[in-house]
N, CA, C and O atoms as a MOPAC input file, in Angstrom:
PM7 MOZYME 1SCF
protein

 N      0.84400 1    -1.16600 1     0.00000 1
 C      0.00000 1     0.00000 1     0.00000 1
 C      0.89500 1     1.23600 1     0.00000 1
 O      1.68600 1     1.18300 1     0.94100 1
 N      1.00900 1     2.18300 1    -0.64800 1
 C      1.43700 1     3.39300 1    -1.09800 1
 C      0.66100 1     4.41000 1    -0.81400 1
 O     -0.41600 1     4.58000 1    -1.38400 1
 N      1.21300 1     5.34300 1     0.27100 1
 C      0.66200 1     6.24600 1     1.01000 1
 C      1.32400 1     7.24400 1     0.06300 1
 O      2.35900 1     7.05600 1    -0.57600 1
 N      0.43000 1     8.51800 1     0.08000 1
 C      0.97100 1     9.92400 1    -0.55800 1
 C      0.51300 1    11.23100 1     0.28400 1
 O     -0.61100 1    11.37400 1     0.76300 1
 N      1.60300 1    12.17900 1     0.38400 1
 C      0.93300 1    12.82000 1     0.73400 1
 C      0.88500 1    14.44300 1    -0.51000 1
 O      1.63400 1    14.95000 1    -1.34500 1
 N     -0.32200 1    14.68000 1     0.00900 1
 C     -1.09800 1    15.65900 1    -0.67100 1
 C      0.02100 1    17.05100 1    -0.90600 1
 O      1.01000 1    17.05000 1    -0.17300 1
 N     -0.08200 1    17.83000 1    -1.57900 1
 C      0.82000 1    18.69300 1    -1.59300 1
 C     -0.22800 1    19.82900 1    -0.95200 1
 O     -1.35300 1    19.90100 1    -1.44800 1
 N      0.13200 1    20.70000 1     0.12900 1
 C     -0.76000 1    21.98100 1     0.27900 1
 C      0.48600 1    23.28600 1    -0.06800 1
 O      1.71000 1    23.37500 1     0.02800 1
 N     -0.35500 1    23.94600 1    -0.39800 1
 C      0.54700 1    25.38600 1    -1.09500 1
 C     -0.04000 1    26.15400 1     0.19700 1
 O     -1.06800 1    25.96000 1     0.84500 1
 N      1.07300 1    27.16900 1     0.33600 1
 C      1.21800 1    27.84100 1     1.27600 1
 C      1.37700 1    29.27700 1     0.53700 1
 O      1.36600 1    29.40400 1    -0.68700 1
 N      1.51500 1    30.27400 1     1.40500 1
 C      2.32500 1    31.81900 1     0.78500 1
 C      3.11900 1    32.25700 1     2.01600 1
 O      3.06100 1    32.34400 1     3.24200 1
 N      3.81400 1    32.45700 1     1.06200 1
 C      5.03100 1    32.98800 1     2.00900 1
 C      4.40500 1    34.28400 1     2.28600 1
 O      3.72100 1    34.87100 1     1.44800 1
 N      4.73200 1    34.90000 1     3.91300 1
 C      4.70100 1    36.54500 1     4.33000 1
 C      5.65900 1    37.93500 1     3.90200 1
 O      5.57300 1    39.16300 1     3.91800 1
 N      6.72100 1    36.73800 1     3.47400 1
 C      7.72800 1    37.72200 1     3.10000 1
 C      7.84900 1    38.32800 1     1.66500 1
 O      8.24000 1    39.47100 1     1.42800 1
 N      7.36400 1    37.17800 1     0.51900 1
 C      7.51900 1    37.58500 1    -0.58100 1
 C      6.45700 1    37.48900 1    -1.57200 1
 O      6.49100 1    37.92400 1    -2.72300 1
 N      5.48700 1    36.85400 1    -0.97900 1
 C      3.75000 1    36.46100 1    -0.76900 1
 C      3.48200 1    35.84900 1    -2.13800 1
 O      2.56700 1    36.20400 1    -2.88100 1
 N      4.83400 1    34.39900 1    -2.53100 1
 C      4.70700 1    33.49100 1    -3.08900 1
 C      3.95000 1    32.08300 1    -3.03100 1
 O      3.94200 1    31.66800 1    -1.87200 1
 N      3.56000 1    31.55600 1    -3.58000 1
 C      2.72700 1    30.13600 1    -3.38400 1
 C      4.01700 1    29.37700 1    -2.83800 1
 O      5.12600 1    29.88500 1    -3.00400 1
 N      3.90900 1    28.50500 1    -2.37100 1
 C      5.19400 1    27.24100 1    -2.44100 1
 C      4.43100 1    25.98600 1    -1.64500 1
 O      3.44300 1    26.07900 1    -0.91600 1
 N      5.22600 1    24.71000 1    -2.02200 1
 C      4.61200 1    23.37800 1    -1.80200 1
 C      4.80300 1    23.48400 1    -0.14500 1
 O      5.51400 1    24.43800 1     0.16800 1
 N      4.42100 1    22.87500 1     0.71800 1
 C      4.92000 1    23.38000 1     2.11700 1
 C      5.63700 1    21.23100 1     2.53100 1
 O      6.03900 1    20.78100 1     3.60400 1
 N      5.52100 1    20.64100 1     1.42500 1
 C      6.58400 1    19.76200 1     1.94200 1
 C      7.92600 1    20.27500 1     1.55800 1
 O      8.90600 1    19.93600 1     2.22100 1
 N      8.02200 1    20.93300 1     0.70800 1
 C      9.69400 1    21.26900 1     0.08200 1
 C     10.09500 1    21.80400 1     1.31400 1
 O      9.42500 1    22.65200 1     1.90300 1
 N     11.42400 1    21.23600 1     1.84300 1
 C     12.05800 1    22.09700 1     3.31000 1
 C     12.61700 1    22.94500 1     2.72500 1
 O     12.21500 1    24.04200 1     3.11300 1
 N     13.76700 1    23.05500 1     1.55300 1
 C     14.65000 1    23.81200 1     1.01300 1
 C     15.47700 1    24.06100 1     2.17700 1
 O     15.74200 1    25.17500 1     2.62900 1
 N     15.89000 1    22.87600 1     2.65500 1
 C     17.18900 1    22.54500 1     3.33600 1
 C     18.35200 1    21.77700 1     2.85300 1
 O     19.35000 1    21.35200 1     3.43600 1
 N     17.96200 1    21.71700 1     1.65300 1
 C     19.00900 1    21.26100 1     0.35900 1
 C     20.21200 1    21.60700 1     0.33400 1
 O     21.10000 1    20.79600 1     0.07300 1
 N     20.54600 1    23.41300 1     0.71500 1
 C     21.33400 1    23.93500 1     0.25100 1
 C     21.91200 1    24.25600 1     1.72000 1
 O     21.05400 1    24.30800 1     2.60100 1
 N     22.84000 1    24.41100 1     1.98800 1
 C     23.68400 1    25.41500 1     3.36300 1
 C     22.72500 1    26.68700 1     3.54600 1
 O     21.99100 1    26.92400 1     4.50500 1
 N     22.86000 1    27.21700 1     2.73100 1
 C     22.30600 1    28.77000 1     3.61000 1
 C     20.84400 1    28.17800 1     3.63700 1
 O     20.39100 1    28.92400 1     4.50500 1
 N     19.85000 1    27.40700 1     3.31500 1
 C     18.73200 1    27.14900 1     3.45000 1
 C     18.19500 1    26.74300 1     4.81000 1
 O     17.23000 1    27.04900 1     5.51000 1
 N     19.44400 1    25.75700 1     4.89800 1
 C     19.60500 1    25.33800 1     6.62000 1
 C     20.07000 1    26.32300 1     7.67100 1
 O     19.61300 1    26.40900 1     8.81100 1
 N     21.16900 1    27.15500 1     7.06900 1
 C     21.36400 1    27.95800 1     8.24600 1
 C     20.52900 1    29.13900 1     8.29200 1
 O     20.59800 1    29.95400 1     9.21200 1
 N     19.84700 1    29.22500 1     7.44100 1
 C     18.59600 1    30.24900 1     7.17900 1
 C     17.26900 1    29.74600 1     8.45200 1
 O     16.77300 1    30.46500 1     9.31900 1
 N     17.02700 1    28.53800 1     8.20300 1
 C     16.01300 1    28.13100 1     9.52500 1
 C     16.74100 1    27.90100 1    10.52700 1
 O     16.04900 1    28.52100 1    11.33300 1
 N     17.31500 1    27.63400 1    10.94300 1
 C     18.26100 1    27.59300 1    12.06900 1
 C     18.33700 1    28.91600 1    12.80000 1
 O     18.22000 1    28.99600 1    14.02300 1
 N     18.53000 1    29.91400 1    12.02900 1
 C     18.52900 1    31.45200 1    12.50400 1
 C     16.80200 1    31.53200 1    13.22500 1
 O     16.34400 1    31.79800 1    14.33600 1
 N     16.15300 1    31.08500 1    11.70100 1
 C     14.66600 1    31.72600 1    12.43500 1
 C     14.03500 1    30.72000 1    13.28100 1
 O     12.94500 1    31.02300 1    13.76800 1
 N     14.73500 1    29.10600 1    13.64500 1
 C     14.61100 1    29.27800 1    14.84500 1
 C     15.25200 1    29.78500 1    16.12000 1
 O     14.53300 1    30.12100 1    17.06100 1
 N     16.40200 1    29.84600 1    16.18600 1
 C     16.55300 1    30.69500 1    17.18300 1
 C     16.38200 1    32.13200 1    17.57300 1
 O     16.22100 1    32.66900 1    18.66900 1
 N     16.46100 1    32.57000 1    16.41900 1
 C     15.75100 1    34.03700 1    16.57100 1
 C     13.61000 1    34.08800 1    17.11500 1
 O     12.98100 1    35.01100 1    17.63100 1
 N     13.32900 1    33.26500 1    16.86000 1
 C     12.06100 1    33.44400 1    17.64000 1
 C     11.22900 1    33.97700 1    16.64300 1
 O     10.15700 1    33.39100 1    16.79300 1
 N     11.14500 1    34.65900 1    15.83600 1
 C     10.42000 1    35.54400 1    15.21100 1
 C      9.57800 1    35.05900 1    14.43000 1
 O      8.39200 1    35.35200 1    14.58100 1
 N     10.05900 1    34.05200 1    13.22900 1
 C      9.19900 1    33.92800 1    12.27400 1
 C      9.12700 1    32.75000 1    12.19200 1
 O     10.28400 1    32.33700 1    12.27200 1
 N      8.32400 1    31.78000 1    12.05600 1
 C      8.66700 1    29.77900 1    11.98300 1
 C      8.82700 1    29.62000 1    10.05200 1
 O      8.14600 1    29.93500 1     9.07600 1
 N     10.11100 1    28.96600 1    10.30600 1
 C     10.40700 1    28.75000 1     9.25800 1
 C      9.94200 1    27.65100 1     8.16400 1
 O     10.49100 1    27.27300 1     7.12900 1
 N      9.01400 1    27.36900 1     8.63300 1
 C      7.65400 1    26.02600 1     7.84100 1
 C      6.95200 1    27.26000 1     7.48500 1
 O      6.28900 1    26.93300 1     6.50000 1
 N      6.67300 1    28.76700 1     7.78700 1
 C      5.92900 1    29.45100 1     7.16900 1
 C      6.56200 1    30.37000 1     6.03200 1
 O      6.02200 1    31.35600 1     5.53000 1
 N      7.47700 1    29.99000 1     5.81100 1
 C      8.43900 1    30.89200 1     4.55900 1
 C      8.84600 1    30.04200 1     3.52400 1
 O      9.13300 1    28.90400 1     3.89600 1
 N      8.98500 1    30.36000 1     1.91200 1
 C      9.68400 1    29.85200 1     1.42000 1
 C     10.98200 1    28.66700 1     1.34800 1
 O     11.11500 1    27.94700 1     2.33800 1
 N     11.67500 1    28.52900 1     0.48200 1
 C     12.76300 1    28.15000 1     0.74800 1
 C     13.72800 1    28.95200 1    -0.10400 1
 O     14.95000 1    28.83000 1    -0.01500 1
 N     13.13400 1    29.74800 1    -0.90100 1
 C     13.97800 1    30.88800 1    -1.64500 1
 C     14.33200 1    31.97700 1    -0.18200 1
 O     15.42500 1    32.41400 1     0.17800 1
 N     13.15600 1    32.15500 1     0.35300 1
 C     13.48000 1    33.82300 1     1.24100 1
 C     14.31700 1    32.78300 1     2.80400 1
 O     15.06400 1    33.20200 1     3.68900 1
 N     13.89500 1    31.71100 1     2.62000 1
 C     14.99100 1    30.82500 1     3.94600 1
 C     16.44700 1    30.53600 1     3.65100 1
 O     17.26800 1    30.31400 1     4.54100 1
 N     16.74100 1    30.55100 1     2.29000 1
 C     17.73400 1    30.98000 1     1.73300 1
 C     18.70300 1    32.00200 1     1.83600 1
 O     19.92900 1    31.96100 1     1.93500 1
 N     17.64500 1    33.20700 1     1.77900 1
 C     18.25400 1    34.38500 1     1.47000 1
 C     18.62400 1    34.62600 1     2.69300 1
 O     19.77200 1    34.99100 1     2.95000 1
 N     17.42500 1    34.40300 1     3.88000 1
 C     17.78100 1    34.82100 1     5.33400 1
 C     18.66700 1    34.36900 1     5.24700 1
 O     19.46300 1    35.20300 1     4.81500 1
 N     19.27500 1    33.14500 1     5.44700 1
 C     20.42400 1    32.38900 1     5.53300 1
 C     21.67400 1    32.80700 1     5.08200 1
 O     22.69500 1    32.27800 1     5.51900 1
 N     21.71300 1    33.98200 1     3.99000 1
 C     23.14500 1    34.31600 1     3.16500 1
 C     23.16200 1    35.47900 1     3.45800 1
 O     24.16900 1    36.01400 1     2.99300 1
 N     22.20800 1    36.50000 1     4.29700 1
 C     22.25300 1    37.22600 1     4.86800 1
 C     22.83400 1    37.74900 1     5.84000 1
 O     23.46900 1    38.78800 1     6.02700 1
 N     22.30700 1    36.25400 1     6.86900 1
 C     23.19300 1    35.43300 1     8.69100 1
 C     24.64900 1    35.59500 1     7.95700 1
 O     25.27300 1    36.61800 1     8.24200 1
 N     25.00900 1    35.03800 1     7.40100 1
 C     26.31700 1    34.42100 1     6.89700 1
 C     27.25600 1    35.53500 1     6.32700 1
 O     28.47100 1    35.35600 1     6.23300 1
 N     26.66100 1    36.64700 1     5.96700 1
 C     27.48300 1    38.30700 1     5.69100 1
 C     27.39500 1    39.07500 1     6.87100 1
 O     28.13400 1    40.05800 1     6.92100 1
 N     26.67500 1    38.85300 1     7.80900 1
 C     27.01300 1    39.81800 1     8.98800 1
 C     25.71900 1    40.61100 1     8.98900 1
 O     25.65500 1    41.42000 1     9.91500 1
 N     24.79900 1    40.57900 1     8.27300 1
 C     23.15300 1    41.10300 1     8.21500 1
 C     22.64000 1    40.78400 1     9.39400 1
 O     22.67200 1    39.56000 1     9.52100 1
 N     22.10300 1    41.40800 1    10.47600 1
 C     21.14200 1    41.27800 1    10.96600 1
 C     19.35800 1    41.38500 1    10.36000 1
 O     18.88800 1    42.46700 1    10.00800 1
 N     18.65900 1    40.26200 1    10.33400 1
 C     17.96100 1    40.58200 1     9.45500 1
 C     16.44300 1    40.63800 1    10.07400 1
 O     15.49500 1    40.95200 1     9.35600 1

């Protein structure tokens, strides 16, 4: 038996794109250290953002941006 799961689209707050909300877009380094920030920073949960703008947070962290 072959379970699936459903894709739900989400929008991001930041850039108020559709995106699949299984994609983690923890693929990449700054993607990961992009949620990593927003969890420890508290602010925003990073299951509610992209993986383009979890990205960007991420290469942001990584230049010295407070973001």
């Amino acid at each position: 038996m072959k379970i699936e799961m459903k894709a739900v689209l989400k929008t991001c707050p930041l850039c108020h794109r559709e995106f699949d909300s299984r994609d983690t877009g923890d693929d990449s380094p700054a993607g990961g250290i992009g949620s990593l920030f927003l969890e420890a920073a508290g602010g925003l949960d990073p299951e509610e953002l992209c993986p383009d703008c979890r990205e960007e947070i991420g290469v942001f962290n990584l230049l010295g941006f407070d973001v």
